[in-house]
N, C-alpha and C positions, 0 to 999 in steps of 0.2 A: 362812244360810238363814232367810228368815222364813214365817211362815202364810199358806198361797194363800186369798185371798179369793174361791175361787170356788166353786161350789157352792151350796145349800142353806143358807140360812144360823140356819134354824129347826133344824136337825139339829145345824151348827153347835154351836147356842147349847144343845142337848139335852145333848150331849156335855161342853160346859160347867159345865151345871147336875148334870152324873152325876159329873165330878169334881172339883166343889166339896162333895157330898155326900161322896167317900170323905175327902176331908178329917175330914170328922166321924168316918164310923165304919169307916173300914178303915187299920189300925193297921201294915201293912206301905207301903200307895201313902201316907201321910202319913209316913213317914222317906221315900219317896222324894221328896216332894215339900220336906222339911227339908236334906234331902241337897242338893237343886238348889239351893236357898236358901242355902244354908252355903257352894257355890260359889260365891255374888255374884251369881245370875241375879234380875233382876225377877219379881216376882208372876206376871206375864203371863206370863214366859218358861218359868217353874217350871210354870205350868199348864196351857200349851204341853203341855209335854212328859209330864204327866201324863195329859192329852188322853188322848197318841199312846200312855202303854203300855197306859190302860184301853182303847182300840179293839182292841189288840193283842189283849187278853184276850178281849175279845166276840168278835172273828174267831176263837180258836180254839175258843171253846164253841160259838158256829156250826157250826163247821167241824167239828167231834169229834160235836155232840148231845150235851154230856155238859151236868149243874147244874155252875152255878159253887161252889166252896166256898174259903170263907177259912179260909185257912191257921195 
């Protein structure tokens, strides 16, 4: 499966930029993102997929109303 180019791609690039940022300072999504890494996936792929769990996270704090808190 690869990343649908469709869409929004300023939104895109937002989601991008939100998890290149946890790289730096959230200390659980950066082993996930070492973990992807440690299995042989590319940069892109590894942050691919970190994308997809930080969206994951926002949909349910949407979705609850509740503040996000690190863990």
């Amino acid at each position: 499966m690869h990343m649908s180019k469709r869409g929004s791609h300023y939104l895109r690039y937002a989601v991008w930029q939100a998890a290149q940022a946890c790289l730096w300072h959230n200390e659980e999504l950066t082993a996930y993102y070492r973990k992807k890494r440690g299995e042989g996936k590319p940069h892109g792929v590894a942050m691919g997929a970190l994308c997809r769990k930080l969206l994951g996270r926002v949909y349910v704090i949407l979705k609850e109303q509740r503040p996000y808190t690190i863990r």
